[in-house]
Structures are given as C-alpha cells and as structure tokens.
C-alpha positions in Angstrom: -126.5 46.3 315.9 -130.1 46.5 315.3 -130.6 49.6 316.4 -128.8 50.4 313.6 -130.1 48.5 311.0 -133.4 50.2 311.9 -131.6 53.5 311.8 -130.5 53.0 308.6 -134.1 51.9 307.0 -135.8 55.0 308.9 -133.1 57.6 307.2 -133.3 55.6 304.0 -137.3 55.4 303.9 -136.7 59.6 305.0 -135.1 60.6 302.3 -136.8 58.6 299.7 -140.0 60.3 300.7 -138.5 63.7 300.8 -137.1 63.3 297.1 -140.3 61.9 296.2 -142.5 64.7 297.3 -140.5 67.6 297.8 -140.7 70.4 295.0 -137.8 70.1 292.4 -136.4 73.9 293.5 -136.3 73.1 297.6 -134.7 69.5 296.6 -132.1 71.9 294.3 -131.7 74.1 297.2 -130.9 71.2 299.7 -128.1 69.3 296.7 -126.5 73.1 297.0 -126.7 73.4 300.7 -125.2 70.2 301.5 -122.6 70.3 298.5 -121.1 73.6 300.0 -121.1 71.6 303.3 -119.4 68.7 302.1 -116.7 70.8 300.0 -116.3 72.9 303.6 -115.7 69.2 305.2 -113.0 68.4 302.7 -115.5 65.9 300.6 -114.7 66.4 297.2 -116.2 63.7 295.8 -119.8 64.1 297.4 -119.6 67.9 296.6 -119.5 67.2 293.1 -121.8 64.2 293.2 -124.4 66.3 294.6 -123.8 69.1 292.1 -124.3 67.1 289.2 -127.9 66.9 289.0 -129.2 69.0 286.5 -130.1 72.7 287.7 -133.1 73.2 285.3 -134.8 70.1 284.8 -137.7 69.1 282.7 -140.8 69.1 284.1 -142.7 66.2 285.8 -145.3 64.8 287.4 -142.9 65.4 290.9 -142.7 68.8 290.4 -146.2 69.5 291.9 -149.9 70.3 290.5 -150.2 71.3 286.6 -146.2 70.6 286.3 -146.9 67.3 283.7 -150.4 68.5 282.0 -152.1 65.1 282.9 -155.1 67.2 283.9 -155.2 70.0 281.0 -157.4 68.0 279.0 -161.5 67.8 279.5 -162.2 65.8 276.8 -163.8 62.5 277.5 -161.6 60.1 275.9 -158.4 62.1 277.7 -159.7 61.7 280.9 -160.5 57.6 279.8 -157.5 57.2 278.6 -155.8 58.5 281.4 -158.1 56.8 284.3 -157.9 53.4 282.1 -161.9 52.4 283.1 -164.4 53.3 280.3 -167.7 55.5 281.3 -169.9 52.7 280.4 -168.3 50.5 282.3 -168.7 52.7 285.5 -172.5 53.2 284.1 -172.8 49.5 284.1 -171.8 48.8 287.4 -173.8 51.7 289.3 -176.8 50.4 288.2 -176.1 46.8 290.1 
C-alpha cells in the first residue's frame, strides 16, 4: 500500500512540474495526444476534458522568456518596482 501512496505523490509532483515548466505549445501537443488516446480507449469523458483547454491562450509568464514583458522595461523605477528593494537600500547595505 505504500508503495503506492508514494507512487502516486511521484506521478502527481511529475506532472505538476511538467505543466509548470513546459512550453504552452508542447503542453497543447501532449492535451491532443492523449485526448485522441483516450477517445481511441472509449474515454469520452477525459477526451473532452482534455480538449477543453483553450488552444490559443494568452500569454504568460509560463510560456517561456519575453512571453509576460516583465523584463522589457530598463527604466529604474520598473526594475524597483518589480524587484520590490529600492537602490539605496542595496547602496546602504554594501557599504556595511
């Protein structure tokens, strides 16, 4: 039985990463894949769960480098507002 309780966390903990990091096209082309698979197996309902995630999403932070435009911006008060610590503060504490 605990074999596969751990089985279950390590597939779980799996695919959260892959969803997590994967680009948003391959993690489209993997829903398709497997929803043809499961239509093939007679599994209706999972065929058109996995199908109903939007084809063309909006773009995110996910998505992969320059997708969100968090970094288009040089300006100093963009980068401070994004980083959250103030340039004099880091001043401040290089000097110590």
């Amino acid at each position: 039985m605990q074999e596969v309780i751990v089985a279950l966390i390590v597939l779980t903990a799996a695919v959260t990463l892959l969803r997590r990091y994967l680009p948003a096209s391959v993690r489209r082309l993997v829903a398709t894949t497997l929803a043809r698979h499961a239509r093939f197996a007679g599994m209706e309902r999972l065929a058109s769960r996995l199908e109903r995630e939007p084809l063309v999403a909006a773009p995110s932070c996910d998505d992969g480098c320059g997708s969100c435009g968090g970094c288009g911006s040089k300006s100093p008060q963009a980068v401070q507002a994004r980083s959250g610590i103030s340039v004099d503060a880091l001043r401040k504490t290089a000097h110590k």
